[in-house]
N, C-alpha and C positions, 0 to 999 in steps of 0.2 A: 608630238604634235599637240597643240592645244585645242580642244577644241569648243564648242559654243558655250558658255558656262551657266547655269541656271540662274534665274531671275532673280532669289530669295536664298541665304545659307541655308546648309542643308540637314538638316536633326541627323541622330546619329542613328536612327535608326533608314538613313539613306546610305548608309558607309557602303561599299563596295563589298563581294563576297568573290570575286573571283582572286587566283592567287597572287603573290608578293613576284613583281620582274624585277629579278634582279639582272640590272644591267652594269657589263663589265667591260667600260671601253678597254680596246686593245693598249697592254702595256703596261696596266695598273698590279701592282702586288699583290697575287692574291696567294699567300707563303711564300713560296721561291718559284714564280714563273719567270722566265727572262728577263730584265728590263728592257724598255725602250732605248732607242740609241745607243744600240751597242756598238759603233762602230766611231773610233776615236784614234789619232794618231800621237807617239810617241818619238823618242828618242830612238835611232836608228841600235838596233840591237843585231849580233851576229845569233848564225844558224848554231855556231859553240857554245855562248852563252845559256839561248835557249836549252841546249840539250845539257848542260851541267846543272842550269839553275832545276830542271823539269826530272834530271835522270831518266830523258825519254831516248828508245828506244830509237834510231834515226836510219831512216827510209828514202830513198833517193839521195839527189843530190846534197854532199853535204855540205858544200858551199854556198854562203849566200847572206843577207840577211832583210828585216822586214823593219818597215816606220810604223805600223798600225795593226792593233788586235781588234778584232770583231767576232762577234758573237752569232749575226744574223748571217746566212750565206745569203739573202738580198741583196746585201748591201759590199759584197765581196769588189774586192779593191786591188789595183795593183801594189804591191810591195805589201799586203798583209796576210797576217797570220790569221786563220778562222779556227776557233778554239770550241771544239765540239763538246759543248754542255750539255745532260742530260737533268730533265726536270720532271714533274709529275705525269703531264702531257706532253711531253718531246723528245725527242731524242737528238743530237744535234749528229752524231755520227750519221744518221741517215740523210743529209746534206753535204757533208765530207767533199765526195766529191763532185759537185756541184760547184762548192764553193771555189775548189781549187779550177775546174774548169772555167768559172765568170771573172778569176784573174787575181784570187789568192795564189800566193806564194807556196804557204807550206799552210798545214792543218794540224793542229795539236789532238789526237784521239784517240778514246780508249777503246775504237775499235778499228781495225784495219780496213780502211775502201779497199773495192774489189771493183777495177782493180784502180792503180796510181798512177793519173793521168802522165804524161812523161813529160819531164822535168821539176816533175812538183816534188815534193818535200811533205813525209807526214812523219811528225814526233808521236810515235807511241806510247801510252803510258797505260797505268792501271785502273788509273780515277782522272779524268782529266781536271775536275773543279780542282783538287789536291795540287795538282801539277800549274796549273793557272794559277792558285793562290800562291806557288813554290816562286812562280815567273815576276809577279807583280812583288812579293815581298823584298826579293832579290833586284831586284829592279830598282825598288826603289833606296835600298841598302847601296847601291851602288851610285847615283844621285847622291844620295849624304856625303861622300866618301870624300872628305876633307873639304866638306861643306856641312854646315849645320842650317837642316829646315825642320821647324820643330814640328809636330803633328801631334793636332791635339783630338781626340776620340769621345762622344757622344752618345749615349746613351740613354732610355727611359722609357717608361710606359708613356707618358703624354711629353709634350713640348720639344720633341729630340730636334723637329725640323728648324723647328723657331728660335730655339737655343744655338743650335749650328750656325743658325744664319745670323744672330748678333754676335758670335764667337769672331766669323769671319769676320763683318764687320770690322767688329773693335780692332783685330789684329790690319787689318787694311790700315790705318791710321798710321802702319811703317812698314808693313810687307806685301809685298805682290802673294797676296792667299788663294789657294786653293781651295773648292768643296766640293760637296755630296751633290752632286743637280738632282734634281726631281726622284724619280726613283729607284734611285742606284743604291738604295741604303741597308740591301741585301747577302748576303753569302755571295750570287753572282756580282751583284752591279759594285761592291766595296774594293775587289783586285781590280774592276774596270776604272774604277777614280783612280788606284794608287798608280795607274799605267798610264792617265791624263797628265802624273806628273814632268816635270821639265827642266834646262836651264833656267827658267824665269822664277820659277816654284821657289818662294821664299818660306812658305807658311802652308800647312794644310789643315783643314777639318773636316772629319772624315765622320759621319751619322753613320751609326749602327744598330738599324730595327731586327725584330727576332719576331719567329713563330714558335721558335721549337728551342729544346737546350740544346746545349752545344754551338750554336749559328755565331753570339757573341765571343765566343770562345774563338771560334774559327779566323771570326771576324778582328779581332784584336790584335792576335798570335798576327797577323799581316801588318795591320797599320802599327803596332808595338808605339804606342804614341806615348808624349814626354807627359802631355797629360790628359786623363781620362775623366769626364763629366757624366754622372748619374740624376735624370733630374728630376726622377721620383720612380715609386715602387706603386702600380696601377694592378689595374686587371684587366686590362689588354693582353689579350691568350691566353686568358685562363684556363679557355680549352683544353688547351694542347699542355699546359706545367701545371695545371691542378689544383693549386692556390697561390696565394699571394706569396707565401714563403717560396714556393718554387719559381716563382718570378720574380723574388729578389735574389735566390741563389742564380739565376740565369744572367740577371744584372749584373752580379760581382762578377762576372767570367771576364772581365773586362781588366779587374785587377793582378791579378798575375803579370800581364801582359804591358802593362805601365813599367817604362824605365825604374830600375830599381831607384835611381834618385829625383822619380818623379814626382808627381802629385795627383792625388784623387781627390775631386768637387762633389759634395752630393750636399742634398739637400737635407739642411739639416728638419726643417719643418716637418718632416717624413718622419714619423716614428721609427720605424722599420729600419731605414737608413741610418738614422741617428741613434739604433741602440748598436752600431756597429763600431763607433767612435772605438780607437782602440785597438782594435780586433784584427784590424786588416794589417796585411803585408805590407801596405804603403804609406806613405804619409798622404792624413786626411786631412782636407780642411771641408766644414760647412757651410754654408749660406743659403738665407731666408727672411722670414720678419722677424721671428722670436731672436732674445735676447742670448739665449746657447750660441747662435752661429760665428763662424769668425767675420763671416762678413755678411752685414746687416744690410735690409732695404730701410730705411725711413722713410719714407714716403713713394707711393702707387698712386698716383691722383688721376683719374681721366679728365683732360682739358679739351675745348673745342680744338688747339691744334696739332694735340698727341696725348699723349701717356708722359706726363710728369713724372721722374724718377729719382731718389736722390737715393745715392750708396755708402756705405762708411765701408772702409779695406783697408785696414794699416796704416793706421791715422790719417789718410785722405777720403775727402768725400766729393762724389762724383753726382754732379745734379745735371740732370739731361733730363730731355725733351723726343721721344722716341716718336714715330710715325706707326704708330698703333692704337687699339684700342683694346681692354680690359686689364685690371689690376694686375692681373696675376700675372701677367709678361712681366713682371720686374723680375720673377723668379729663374728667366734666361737671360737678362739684363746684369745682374749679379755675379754667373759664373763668367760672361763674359768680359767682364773686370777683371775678373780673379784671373782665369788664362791669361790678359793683357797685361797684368803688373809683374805677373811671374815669369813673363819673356820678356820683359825688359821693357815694356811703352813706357811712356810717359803721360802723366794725365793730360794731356793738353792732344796728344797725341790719340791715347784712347777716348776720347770724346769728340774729336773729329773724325776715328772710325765711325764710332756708333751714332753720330749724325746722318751718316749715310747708309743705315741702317732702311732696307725696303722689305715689307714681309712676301713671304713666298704668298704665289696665288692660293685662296679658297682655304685660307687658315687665318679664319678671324679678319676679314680684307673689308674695308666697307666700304659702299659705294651709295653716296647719296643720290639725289636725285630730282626732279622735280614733282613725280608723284605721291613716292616712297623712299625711303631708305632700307637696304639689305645687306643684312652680314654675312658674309660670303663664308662659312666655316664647314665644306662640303668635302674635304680631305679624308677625314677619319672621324670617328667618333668611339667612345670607350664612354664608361658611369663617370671619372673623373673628370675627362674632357667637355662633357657633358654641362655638367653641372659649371664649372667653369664658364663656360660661353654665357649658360644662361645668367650668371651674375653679371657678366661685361653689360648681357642684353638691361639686365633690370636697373644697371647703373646710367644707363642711355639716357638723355632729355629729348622731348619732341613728342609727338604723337604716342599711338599705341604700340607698346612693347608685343608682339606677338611671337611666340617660338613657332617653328615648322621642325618639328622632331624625326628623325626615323628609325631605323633598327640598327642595331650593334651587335656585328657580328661578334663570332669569336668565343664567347662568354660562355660557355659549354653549360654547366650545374645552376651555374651563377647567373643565367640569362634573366629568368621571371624577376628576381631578386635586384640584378642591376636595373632591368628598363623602372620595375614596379618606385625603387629608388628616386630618380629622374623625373618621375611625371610625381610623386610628392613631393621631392626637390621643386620643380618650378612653381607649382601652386604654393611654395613656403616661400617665395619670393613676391611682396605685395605687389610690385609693380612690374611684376609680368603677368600681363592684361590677357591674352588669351594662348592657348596652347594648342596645336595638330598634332598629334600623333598619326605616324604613317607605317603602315606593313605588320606581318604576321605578329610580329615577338612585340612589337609597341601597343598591342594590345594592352597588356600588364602595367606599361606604363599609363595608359587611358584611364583605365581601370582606377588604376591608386591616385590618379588625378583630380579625376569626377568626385570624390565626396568632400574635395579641399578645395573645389574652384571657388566657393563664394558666389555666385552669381556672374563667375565670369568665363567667357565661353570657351570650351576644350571639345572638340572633336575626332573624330577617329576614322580614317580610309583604309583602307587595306590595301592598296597600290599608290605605286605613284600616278600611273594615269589619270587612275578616280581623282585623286587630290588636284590635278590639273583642270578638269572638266571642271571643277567646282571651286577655284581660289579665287578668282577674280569677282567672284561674288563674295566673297568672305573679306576679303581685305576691303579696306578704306585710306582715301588719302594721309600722307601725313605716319603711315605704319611704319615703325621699324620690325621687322622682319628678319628674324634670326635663323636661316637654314643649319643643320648639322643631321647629317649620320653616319652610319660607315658608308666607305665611299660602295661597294657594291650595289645600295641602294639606286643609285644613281641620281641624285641630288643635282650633281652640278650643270646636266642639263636645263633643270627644272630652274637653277641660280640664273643662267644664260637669257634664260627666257624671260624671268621679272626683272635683270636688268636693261634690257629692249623695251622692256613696260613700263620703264621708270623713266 
């Protein structure tokens, strides 16, 4: 709720002193909690499949079969299967039967209801995630089966959502494609896409984000795609794998997992990525600005009607016109060529997918306005992504360039050192005209801000509430307004809000 805002901005010695809310709308990722919409219909599957693909243990009736897996016993359904996931906070076996009572069929679970409603059906196993990935891999091995859909896998510390989505794209330009919707790009939500697949399913692209090691590994070994895209080495969960090195070996878990006569994308501008040339089990190609890569951007222009692009790939050059804004999208613009000429488009083809290229919500989205302009980039936030946004910001024409910053989770050692990063990053950008920093850890960022501003204004709240009660006296017409942090901060409320104000 907004409420009255002060007459006059507020010195910094008015910042707030009560703690950081972090608010966590239902469904969002916060490591492996369920996703949202877990409940999705398939291709009709028998009760024998199930139990060969799962090696589960089969309990009642053993005839039968189910059109739909779900996750949520909410949303329990007739003719589906409810696959009892356990996660930090839940356990799904303690809905089991539930689920099968509200008009699931059968229940995949690694622990026994007490007791089994009569007629239902429960596949016991030992680990049901294991047994779910066993069902969805099998699954979709069975779809291929004297049909070729190619599926191509996605990876990275930043851009993974944005890269998937012009991958699709470009591939749409001649196949009905499949992808990742929202936040399924997890250990659970990755078997729930491969289980979305279908007769129609010509083409899939399947995102795969990580907290921990192993996840990508997990996640691969299912989607086993013809080709895998890496679109940089960040520090995003640094937390959790320690350094960089440990989140690029967490990256390559991807490679194994690439048909042996597929292809691996990374980028080559990546140090990290690019001292692997070589090295790896699969065939690598690069792409970036520098002249190392096989496939080159020339030109990232921001124009009033998009993101000017031009690609060189194998003696073709691909000049498009993208519905975005900042440079650095050409760096998911590029692999998305590369996957499109490697299954076969045609240029004429792949630049009428990537025309129709729309970016996912609150990832760099802008919305003009009549009082203001705001960049919606309230998704996630890491030091890389970070910095990014704020060059697209200082590349803007119009009024004043302002950032609204906040905390990055995740960064464990590295936190003081990433925010402190970021808030001297933006003041090294001359025309980002003023900065907010919000919440506990953006401190450090304020901090390393404040003696680089020039005379230009940077601020510090410690909630978002505070920042509310006091924005509407800070901004002025005519501002462009860059939002970004991790999402737990809860930003996109605060997005909602100035675009109603706009």
């Amino acid at each position: 709720m907004i409420r009255r805002p002060m007459t006059a901005p507020p010195r910094m010695t008015a910042a707030a002193t009560a703690t950081v809310i972090r608010r966590i709308p239902a469904g969002i990722r916060q490591d492996n909690k369920l996703p949202i919409g877990s409940n999705h219909t398939m291709q009709t599957i028998s009760y024998d499949m199930i139990r060969r693909l799962t090696g589960a243990e089969l309990l009642g009736p053993a005839e039968g079969t189910v059109d739909k897996v779900l996750t949520d016993s909410r949303k329990a359904a007739e003719g589906g299967l409810f696959v009892a996931l356990k996660g930090e906070n839940f356990d799904g076996n303690d809905f089991a039967e539930k689920a099968l009572l509200s008009g699931c069929q059968a229940a995949l679970c690694s622990k026994r209801p007490d007791p089994i409603p009569e007629g239902k059906t429960v596949f016991l196993v030992p680990d049901s995630l294991k047994a779910y990935g066993s069902l969805a891999r099998g699954y979709k091995r069975q779809l291929q089966t004297g049909k070729y859909i190619p599926v191509v896998g996605v990876t990275g510390s930043v851009g993974k959502t944005s890269c998937k989505d012009m991958i699709a794209a470009a591939l749409s330009g001649k196949f009905h494609t499949l992808k990742t919707q929202g936040n399924l790009n997890n250990i659970f939500g990755v078997p729930m896409t491969l289980l979305t697949m279908d007769d129609t399913t010509q083409a899939a692209v399947i995102e795969m984000g990580m907290g921990h090691a192993g996840e990508i590994d997990f996640m691969a070994s299912l989607a086993q795609p013809d080709i895998g895209v890496i679109t940089n080495v960040g520090t995003a969960h640094i937390e959790n794998l320690g350094s960089r090195e440990g989140i690029l070996k967490a990256k390559l878990e991807i490679v194994p997992h690439i048909k042996e006569d597929g292809l691996l994308l990374a980028c080559g501008d990546d140090e990290r990525l690019y001292a692997q040339k070589g090295r790896l089990p699969r065939k690598t190609e690069y792409f970036g600005f520098g002249a190392q890569n096989d496939c080159r951007i020339l030109l990232s222009e921001q124009q009033s009607r998009g993101l000017h692009v031009v690609i060189s790939y194998r003696g073709q050059t691909f000049d498009m016109t993208l519905a975005t804004i900042g440079q650095h999208m050409a760096l998911n613009a590029a692999p998305a060529v590369m996957a499109a000429v490697n299954l076969g488009l045609s240029k004429e083809q792949i630049l009428k997918g990537m025309a129709s290229y729309q970016p996912t919500p609150h990832r760099l989205a802008l919305i003009p306005g009549d009082k203001w302009t705001v960049i919606d980039d309230t998704y996630n936030a890491n030091p890389v992504s970070m910095k990014s946004a704020l060059t697209t910001l200082s590349q803007m024409a119009g009024g004043r360039r302002i950032a609204i910053l906040g905390d990055m989770f995740e960064l464990g050692d590295y936190s003081q050192q990433g925010h402190e990063e970021v808030g001297a990053f933006a003041m090294s950008l001359a025309s980002v005209d003023g900065l907010i920093c919000v919440g506990e850890r953006s401190q450090a960022m304020y901090q390393a801000a404040l003696p680089l501003a020039k005379g230009r204004p940077v601020l510090y709240f410690k909630t978002v509430d505070d920042l509310e009660e006091n924005l509407l006296s800070i901004l002025k017409p005519d501002d462009i307004i860059l939002l970004k942090a991790s999402h737990a901060m809860g930003f996109t409320p605060l997005c909602r809000w100035l675009q109603k104000e706009v």
